[in-house]
N, C-alpha and C positions, 0 to 999 in steps of 0.2 A: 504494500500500500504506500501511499505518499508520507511524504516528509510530517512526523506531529499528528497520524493518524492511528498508530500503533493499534491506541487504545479498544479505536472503533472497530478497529481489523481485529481483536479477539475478543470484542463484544460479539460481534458478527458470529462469530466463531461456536460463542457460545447459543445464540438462538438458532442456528442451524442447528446443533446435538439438538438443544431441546424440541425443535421440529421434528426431527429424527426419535427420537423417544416414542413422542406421541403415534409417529405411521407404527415404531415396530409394535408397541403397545397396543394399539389398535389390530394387529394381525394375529398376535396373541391372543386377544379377548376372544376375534371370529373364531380361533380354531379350536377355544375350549367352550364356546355357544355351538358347535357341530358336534363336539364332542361326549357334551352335557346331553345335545339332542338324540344323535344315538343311543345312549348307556337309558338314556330315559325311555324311549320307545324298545327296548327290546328286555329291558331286566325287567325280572317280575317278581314281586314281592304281594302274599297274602290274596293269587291269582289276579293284582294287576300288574301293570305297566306301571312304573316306578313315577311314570309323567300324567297318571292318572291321578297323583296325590296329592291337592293344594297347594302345600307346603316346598312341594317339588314344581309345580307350575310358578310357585310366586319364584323360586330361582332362575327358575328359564327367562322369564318375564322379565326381570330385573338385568338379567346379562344382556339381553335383546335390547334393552331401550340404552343400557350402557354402552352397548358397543355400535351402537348408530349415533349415540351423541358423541363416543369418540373418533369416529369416521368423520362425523361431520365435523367438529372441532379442528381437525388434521387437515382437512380439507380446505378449508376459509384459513386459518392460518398459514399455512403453505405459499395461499395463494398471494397473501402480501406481500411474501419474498418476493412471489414471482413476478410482482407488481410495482414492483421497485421501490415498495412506501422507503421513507426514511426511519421511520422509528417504529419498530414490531416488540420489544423487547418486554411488555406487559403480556402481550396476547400469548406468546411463546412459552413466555413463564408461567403462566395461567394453565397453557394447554398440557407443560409438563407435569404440572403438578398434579390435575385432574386427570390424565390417563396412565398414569403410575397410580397413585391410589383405585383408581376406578379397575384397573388391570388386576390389583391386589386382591380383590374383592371377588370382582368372576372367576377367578380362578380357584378361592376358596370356597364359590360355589360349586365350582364344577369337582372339586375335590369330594365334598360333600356329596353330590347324587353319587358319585362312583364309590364313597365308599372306601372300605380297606384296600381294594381293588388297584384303588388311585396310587397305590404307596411302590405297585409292583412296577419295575423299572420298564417292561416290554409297554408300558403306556407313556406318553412325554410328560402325564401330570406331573409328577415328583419332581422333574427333571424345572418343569417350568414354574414352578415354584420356588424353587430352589434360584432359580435365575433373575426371577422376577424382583426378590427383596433389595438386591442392589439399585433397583432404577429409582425407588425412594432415594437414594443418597448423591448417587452421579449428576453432573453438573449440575452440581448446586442442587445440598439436600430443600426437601419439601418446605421445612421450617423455615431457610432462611429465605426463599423463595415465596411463602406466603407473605411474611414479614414484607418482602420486596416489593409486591403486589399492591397492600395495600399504600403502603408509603409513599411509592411511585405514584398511586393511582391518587392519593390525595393531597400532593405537591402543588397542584393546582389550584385548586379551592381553598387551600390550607393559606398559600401566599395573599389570595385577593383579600380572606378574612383578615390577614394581619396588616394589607395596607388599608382597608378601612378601620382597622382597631389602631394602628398609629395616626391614621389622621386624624379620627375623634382625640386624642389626645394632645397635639400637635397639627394642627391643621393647618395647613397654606392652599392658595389658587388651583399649584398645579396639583396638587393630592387629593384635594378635595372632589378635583372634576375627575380624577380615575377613580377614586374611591366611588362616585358615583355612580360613571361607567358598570364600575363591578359589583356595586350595590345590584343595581338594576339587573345585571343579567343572573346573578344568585338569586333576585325575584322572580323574574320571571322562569327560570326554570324549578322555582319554587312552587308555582301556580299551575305549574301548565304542563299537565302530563304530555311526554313525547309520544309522538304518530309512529307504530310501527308497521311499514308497507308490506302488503304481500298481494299477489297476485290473486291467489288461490280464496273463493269465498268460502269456503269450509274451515280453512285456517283463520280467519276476522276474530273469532271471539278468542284463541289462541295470542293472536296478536293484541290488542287489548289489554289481554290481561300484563301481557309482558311490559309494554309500554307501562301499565300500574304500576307494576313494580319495579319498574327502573325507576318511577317515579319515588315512592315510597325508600331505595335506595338512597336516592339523593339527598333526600331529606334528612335520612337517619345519619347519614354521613357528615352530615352539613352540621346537624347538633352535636354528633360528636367531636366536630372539631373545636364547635363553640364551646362544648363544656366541659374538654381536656383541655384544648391548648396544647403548648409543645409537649408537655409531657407524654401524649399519647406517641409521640418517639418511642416511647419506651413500656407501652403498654401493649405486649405481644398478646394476650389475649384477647380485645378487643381488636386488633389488629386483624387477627387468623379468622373470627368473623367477617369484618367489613372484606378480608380477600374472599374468602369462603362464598357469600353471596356474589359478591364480583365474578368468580367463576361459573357460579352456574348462571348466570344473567347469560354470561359471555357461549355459555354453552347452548341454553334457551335459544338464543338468538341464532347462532350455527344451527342448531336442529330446524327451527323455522325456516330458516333460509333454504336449508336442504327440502324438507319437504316440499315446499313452493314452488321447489326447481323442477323436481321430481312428478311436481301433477302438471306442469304446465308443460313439462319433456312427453309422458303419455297422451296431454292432448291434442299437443301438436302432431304425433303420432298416430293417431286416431285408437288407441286403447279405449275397447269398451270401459272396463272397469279402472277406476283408478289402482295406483300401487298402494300393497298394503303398508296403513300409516299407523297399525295398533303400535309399534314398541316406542316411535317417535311423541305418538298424543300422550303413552305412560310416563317417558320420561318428562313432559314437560310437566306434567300434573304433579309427577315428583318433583321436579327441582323448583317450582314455584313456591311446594311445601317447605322445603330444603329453606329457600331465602328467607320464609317467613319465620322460621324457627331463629336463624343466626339474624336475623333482625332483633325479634324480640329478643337475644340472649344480651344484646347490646345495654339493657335498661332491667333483665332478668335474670340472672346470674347467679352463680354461688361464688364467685371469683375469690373470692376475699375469704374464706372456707380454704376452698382450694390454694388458695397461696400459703396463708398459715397453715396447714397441714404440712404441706410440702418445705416449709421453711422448718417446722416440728422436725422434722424428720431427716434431713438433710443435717441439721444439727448433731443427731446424735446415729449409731446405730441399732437397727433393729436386733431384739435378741431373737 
């Protein structure tokens, strides 16, 4: 790279890995969702089918919607690279983090339907489990990467509140008129849920709801800057929330977009029937649930429990 770009050359460097994380992570999850699906449709337990058993559909169900939002996720990220944006380094860290966890999880489900089975080496379960625990840690583990997430993602908003809170203090001509500037725009996207487009009328009340909750994001975000201040620096808990929601906003959005693409590709095709969109509408139904939980943990918490225990303890050893 050029002269004084070092930097940006192994920044780069790194949101490629983490691009790359998310496609292998994602071919992962596909081939233990076929995997899960055979073992399921052929073993039988108590004269069923193992995939005849609730508890065994809610797993299938949950890898299925997982690994299309990881597809999609990989997908729209990817494509920024390929789009020349200048700065991806939120969306990429987002997407590592989410398909290394989300990888984590499929694949202890699919451990799960097979059973003791899963442990014998002529299957790749054991093998990819065993592989899988590293991706939490490589380029740049999960934690510090949430941490990164939110911080980055709140740099923004964080700076206009503090030049309005120095010019209330300290007030001159020129401060006063950006302070207002960025008064104004913290208003109005305070007021004014964003429009999210899609083509597809079957996706409208999908979209809606997501635009809500970007809204109701912003918000919660917005007070907690007001009612930490800097010290939320250093308040990783609340942090790993505000990423937490970020990410599946971020994944929401990917999944929508993919579906949209996907019914307006079959009708320009002339497909009778649309393509099925069941694991797409479950994960969205989940991860709206998902934000609304790390929303409300924001102001509902045990935090302060949880720190004093851990500070208990960390103090002395366990007998």
């Amino acid at each position: 790279g050029p002269m004084g770009k070092g930097l940006k050359v192994a920044l780069t460097v790194l949101d490629f890995g983490r691009t790359t994380f998310g496609a292998c992570c994602t071919g992962a999850a596909k081939t233990c969702l076929r995997l899960a699906i055979d073992h399921a449709n052929t073993r039988k337990q108590f004269n069923k089918t193992l995939g005849e058993f609730d508890l065994v559909k809610k797993k299938i169900a949950r890898m299925a919607a997982d690994a299309y939002a990881m597809e999609a996720m990989t997908t729209i990220t990817a494509s920024l690279i390929d789009r020349g944006l200048e700065d991806y380094m939120i969306e990429t860290a987002m997407l590592k983090v989410f398909t290394t966890e989300r990888l984590w999880e499929v694949i202890n489900d699919a451990f799960q339907i097979y059973g003791g089975s899963a442990y014998f080496v002529d299957l790749p379960l054991e093998r990819m489990l065993r592989d899988a625990r590293i991706n939490q840690i490589g380029e740049g583990s999960n934690e510090v990467l949430t941490s990164f997430v939110a911080l980055v993602g709140m740099r923004g908003p964080g700076m206009e509140f503090k030049e309005i809170y120095d010019t209330m203090m300290k007030p001159s001509r020129g401060q006063i008129s950006r302070a207002w500037t960025a008064g104004m725009n913290r208003l109005g996207a305070a007021i004014r849920v964003p429009d999210v487009p899609v083509k597809s009328e079957q996706l409208r009340a999908h979209a809606r709801q997501l635009g809500r909750w970007i809204w109701r994001f912003n918000f919660a975000v917005n007070r907690a800057l007001i009612a930490y201040r800097e010290p939320i620096l250093d308040m990783q808990l609340v942090q790993e929330r505000i990423a937490g929601a970020a990410m599946d906003l971020f994944a929401s959005t990917c999944v929508l977009s993919r579906q949209d693409a996907e019914i307006q590709f079959a009708r320009r095709n002339g497909d009778s029937a649309p393509p099925d969109q069941s694991a797409a509408d479950l994960f969205l139904r989940q991860s709206f649930r998902r934000v609304r939980h790390f929303l409300s943990g924001l102001t509902d918490n045990d935090d302060k429990s949880l720190l004093a225990t851990a500070k208990s303890y960390l103090a002395k050893r366990p007998s």
